[in-house]
C-alpha positions as CSV (number, residue, x, y, z in Angstrom):
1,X,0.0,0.0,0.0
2,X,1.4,3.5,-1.0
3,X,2.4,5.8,2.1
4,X,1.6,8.9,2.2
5,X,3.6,12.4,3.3
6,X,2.6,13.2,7.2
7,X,4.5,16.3,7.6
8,X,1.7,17.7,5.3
9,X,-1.6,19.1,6.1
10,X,-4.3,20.4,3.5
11,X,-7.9,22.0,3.9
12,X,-10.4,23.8,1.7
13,X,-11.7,27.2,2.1
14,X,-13.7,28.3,-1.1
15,X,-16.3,31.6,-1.5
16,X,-15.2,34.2,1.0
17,X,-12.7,35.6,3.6
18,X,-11.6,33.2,6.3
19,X,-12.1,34.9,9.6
20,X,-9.7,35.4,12.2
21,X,-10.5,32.1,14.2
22,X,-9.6,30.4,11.0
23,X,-6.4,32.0,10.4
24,X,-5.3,31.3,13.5
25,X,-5.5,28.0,13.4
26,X,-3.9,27.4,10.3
27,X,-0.7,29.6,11.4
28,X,-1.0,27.0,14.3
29,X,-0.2,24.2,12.0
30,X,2.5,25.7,10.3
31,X,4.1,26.3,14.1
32,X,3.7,23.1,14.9
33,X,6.2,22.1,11.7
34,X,3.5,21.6,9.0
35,X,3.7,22.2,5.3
36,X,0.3,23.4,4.9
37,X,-1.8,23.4,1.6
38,X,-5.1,24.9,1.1
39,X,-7.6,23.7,-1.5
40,X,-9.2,27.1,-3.1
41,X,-12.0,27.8,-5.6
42,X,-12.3,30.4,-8.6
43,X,-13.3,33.1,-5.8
44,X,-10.1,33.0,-4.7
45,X,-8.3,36.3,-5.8
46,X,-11.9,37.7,-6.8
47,X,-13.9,37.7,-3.6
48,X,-11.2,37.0,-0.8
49,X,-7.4,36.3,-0.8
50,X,-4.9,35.3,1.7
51,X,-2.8,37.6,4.1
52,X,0.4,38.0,2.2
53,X,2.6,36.9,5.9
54,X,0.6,34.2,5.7
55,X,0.8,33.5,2.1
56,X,4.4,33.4,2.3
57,X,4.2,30.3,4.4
58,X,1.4,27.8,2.8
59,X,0.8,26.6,-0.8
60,X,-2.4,27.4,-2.3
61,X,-3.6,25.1,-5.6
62,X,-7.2,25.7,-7.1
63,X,-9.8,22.8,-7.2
64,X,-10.0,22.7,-10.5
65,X,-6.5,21.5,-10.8
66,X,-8.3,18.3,-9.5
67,X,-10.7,18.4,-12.5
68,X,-13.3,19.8,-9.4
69,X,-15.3,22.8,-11.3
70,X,-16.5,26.0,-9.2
71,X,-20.6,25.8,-8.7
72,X,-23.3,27.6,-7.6
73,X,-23.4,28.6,-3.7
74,X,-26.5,29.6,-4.1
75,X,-28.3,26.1,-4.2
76,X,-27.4,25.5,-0.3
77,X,-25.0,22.2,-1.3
78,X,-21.5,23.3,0.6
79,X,-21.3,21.5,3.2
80,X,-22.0,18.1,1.7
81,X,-19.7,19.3,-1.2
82,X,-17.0,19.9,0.8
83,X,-17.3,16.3,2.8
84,X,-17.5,14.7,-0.3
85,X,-14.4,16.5,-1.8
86,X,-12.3,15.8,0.9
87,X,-12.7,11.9,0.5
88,X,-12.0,12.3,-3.4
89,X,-8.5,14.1,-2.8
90,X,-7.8,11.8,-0.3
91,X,-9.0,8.7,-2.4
92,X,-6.6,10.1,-5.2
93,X,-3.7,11.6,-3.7
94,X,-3.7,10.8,0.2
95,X,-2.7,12.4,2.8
96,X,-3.8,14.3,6.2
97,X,-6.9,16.5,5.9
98,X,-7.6,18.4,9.1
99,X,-10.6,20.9,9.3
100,X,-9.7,25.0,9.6
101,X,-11.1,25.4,12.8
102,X,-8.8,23.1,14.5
103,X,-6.3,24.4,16.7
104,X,-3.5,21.8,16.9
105,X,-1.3,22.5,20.0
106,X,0.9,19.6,19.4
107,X,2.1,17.0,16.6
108,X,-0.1,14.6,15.1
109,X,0.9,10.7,16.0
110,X,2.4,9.2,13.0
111,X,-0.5,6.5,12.0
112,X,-0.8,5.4,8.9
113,X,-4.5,6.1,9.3
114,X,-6.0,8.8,11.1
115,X,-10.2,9.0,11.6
116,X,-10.7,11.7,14.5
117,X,-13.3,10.9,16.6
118,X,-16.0,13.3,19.2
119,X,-18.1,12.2,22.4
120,X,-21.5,11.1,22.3
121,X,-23.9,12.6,24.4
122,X,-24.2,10.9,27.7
123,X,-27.8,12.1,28.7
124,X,-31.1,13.4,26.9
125,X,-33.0,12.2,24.2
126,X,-30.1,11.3,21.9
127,X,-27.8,9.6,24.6
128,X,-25.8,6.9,23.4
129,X,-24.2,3.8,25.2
130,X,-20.6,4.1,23.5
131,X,-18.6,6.8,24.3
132,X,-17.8,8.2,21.3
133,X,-18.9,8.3,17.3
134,X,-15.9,9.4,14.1
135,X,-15.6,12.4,12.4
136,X,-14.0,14.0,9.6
137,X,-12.5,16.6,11.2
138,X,-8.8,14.6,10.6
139,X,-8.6,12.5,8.5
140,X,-5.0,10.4,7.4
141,X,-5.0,7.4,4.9
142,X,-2.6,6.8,2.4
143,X,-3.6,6.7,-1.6
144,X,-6.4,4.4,-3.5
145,X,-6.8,3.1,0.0
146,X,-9.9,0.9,-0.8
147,X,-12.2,2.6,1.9
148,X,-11.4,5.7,0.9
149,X,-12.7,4.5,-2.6
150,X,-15.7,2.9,-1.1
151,X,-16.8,6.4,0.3
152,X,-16.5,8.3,-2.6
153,X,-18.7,5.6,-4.6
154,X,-21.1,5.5,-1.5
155,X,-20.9,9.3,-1.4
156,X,-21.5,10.4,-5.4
157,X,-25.0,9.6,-5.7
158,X,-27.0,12.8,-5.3
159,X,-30.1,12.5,-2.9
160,X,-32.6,15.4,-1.6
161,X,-31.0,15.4,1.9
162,X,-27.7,16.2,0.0
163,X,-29.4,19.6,-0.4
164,X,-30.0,20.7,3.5
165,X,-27.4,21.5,4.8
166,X,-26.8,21.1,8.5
167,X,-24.6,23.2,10.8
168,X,-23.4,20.4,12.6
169,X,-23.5,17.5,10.1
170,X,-24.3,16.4,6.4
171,X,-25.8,13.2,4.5
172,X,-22.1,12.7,3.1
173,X,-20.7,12.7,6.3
174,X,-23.4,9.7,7.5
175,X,-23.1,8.2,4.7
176,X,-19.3,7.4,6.0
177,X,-20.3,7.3,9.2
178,X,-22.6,4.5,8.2
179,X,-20.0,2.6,6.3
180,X,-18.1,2.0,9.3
181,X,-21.0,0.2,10.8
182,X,-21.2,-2.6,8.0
183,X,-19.8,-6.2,8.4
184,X,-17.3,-5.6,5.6
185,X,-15.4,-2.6,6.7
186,X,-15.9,-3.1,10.6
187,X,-12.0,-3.0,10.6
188,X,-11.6,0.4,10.1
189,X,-12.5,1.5,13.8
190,X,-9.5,0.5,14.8
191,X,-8.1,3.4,13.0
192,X,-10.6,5.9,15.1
193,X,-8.3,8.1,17.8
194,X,-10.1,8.9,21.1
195,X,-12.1,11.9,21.1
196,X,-9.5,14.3,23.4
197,X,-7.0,14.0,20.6
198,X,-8.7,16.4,18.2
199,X,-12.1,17.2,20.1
200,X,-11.5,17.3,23.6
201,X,-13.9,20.1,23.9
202,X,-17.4,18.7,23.3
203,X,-19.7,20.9,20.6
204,X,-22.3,22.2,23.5
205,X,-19.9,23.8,25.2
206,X,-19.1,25.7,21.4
207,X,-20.0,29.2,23.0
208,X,-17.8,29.0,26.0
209,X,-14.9,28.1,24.0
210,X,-15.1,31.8,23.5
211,X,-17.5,33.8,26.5
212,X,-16.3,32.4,29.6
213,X,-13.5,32.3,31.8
214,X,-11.8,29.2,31.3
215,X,-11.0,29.1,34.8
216,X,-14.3,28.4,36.0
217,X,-16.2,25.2,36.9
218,X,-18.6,24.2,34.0
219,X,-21.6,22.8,34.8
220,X,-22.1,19.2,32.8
221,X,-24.1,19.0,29.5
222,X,-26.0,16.2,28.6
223,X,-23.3,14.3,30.7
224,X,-20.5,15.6,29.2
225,X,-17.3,17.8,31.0
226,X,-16.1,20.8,29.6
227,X,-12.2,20.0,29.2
228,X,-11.3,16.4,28.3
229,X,-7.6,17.7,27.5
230,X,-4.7,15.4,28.3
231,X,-1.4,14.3,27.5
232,X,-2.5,12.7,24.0
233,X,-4.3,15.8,22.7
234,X,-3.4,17.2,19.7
235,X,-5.6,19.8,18.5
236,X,-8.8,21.8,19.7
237,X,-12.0,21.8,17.1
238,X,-13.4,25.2,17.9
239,X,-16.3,24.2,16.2
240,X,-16.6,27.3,14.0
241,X,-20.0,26.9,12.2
242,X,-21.6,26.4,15.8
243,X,-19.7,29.8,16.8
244,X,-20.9,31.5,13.8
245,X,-24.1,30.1,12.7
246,X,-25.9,29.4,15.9
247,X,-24.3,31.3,19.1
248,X,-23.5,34.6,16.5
249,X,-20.1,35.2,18.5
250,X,-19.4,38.4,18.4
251,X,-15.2,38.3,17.7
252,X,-14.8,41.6,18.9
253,X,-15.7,40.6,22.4
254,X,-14.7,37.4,23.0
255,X,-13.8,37.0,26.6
256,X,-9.9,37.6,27.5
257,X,-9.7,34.5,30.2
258,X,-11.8,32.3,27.3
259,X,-9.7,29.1,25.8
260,X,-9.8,30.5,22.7
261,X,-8.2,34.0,24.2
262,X,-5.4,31.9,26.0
263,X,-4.6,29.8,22.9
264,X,-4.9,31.8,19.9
């Protein structure tokens, strides 16, 4: 089986500026000794563009140097898009995707295979008995890995939930999800890290990430602690649709003693 280059990181950021949160986190990679490459659509240049200090330390390449065309934003399919196109430049080409709003405070381990990982919610109506379901927030495998294949073919199809969009998830991303559940590739959750290594910071507790004093004691959320942090982390999602989309974070006042104050 090919290997693939682990010292490298790539994203994609398509249609309009990246904000602050997002920026930060990639200049996080590259201090953490990453050659980072960001994935970029025929708006780049146009619509929004790249810091030049920040420019001077990443490598940009367009989609459509994949053969991936631009589309029409305007239809409400970016999110599923995106999922999809992740697992085609991985299928192709390998590698380590890892989503813009992480904020890695560490090296990655060196697997072979990487499939982040979050906790399940622990109490409520959609508790779960295991602790904790994949992502695709990182992802490693090397090229024509034959999942990787299988999710592209299981992802391509176009359905009607394709087109609604959901802050927190898409069909795409279920549709992998779902894969790992069947009899014939079972054998890929070995390759799931635990959820502190890239989401140690559950998604409810996406608005105190940024408004409160990270000092303080949280209360529990559907069973789950604020901080599962150790030794073995790696990188901080700071769930940046939930900041935007839902709690409407208001950047120019986040709170000073807030995680995202102290680490960005």
């Amino acid at each position: 089986m090919p290997t693939t280059n682990d010292n490298q990181i790539f994203t994609i950021w398509i249609n309009k500026n990246p904000p602050d949160l997002i920026l930060s986190c990639w200049n996080s990679w590259i201090e953490n000794g990453y050659n980072v490459l960001i994935y970029v659509d025929d708006a780049y240049g146009k619509n929004w563009k790249l810091p030049p200090k920040l420019l001077a330390k990443i490598q940009v390449k367009h989609l459509r140097s994949l053969g991936i065309k631009s589309f029409d934003y305007s239809k409400g399919k970016l999110l599923h898009l995106i999922d999809l196109w992740r697992f085609m430049i991985l299928k192709d080409l390998g590698g380590t995707w890892l989503d813009s709003d992480v904020f890695l405070i560490g090296r990655l381990p060196h697997n072979p295979i990487i499939i982040s990982s979050e906790h399940t919610l622990k109490a409520g109506a959609f508790k779960s008995k295991i602790d904790r379901k994949a992502n695709i927030g990182c992802l490693r495998f090397p090229p024509r890995h034959p999942f990787t294949l299988a999710v592209v073919e299981k992802m391509l199809p176009e359905t009607k939930e394709d087109l609604n969009d959901n802050i927190n998830q898409t069909s795409k991303m279920l549709k992998f999800i779902k894969l790992l559940k069947t009899r014939k590739w079972s054998y890929m959750n070995k390759y799931i890290v635990e959820p502190q290594m890239f989401c140690p910071i559950p998604w409810c507790f996406a608005k105190e990430i940024y408004m409160a004093d990270k000092s303080k004691d949280f209360k529990p959320k559907y069973g789950l602690e604020f901080d599962y942090t150790d030794e073995t982390t790696a990188g901080i999602h700071l769930w940046n649709n939930l900041a935007h989309n839902k709690h409407k974070i208001d950047f120019t006042k986040i709170n000073k003693e807030s995680l995202f104050a102290m680490i960005s």
